[in-house]
N, C-alpha and C positions, 0 to 999 in steps of 0.2 A: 244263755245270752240274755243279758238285760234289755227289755225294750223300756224306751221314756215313754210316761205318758205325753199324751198328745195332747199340747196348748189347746186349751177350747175356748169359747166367747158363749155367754148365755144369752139371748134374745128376753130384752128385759123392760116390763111394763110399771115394776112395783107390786103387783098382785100375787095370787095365791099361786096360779099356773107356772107363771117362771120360776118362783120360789122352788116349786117344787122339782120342774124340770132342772134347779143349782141341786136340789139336796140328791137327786138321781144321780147327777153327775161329778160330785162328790165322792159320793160311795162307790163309782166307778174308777178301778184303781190305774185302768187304760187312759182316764182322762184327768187333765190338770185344769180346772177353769181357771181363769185368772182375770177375764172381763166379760163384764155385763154390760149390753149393747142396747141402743135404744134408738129405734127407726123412728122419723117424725116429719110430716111437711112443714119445709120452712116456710116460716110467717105468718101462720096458723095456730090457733089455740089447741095447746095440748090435752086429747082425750082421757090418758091415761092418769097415772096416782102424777103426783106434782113434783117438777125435775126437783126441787131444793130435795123434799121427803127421796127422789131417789138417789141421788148425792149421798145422801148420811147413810142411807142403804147400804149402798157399796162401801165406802167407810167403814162401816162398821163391819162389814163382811171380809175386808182387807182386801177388795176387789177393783181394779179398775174401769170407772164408766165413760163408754164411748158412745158418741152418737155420730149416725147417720142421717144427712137431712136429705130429704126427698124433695124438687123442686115443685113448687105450687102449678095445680094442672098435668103432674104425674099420671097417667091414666096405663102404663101397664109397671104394675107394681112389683109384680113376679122379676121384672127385667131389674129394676129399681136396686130391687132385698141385693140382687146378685149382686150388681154393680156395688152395692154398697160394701158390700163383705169383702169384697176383694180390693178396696179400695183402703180397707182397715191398714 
């Protein structure tokens, strides 16, 4: 019996870390990534690498980027991440 892999979303900053948590899950042949995901408080400057640079990212990765925005004054974040993913 064939099992499909399993659609997955990478939690995605632009940096070395997520990169490497795509190239992991790439080579996992139980997983399909297919989008790069990006948590952030709206209205707020963004800490991470610069959404245009991760646009062409995923681009160029043939991946779709999504974001999640956190409302400003967010204070349990934990609740947040969930809410968000499942909101995907």
């Amino acid at each position: 019996m064939d099992v499909k892999p399993a659609i997955t979303a990478i939690s995605w900053t632009g940096g070395k870390d997520c990169n490497l948590a795509l190239l992991y899950a790439k080579r996992d042949s139980s997983l399909d990534p297919r989008y790069l995901v990006v948590f952030r408080i709206s209205e707020k400057a963004f800490h991470a690498h610069p959404i245009p640079l991760m646009r062409k990212q995923a681009e160029s990765l043939g991946l779709e980027l999504l974001f999640v925005d956190f409302p400003e004054g967010t204070t349990d974040y934990f609740q947040a991440y969930v809410d968000g993913i499942r909101n995907l």
